[in-house]
N, C-alpha and C positions, 0 to 999 in steps of 0.2 A: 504494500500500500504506500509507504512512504517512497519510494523509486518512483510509482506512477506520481504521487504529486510534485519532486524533484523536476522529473522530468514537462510537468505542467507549467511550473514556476519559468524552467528554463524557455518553455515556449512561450509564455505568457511575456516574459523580457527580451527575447526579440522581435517581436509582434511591434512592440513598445517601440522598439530602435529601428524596424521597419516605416513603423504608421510615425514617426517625429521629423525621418529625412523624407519622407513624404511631403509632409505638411510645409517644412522647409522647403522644399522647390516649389508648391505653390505659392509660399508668403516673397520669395526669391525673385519668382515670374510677376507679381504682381505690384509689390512693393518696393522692390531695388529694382528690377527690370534689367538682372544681370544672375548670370549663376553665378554659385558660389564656387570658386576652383577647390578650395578644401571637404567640397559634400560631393563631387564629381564623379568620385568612385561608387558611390550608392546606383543602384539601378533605381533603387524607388526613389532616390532623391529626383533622376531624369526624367523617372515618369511623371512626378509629382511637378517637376518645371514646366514638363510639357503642355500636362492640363492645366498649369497656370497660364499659360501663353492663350491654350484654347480658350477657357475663362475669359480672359483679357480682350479677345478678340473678339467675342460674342456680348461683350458690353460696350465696344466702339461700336461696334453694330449696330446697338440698341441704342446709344447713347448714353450708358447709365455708367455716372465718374466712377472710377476706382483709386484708390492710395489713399 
């Protein structure tokens, strides 16, 4: 029982370090409107820039300010 919660904890903390450089290339794309070269090795930090650019793009579109 304790090994499967071990092992919970340890999925539960990088989930954590996954979904934070996520959220960082969104606030990246959106608010500095630059990557960051020290989060560049994350995949999910790039995905996470991406959809910020999408984001970004789809509110010039609309008109609605962002930063």
């Amino acid at each position: 029982m304790s090994n499967e919660t071990n092992e919970n904890d340890i999925i539960a903390k990088r989930r954590v370090g996954y979904l934070s450089h996520y959220t960082q290339g969104i606030e990246d794309a959106l608010y500095d409107e630059s990557s960051n070269p020290k989060n560049t090795f994350s995949d999910y930090y790039k995905k996470g820039y991406k959809k910020g650019l999408d984001i970004k793009e789809k509110m010039l579109i609309k008109g609605i300010p962002y930063g």
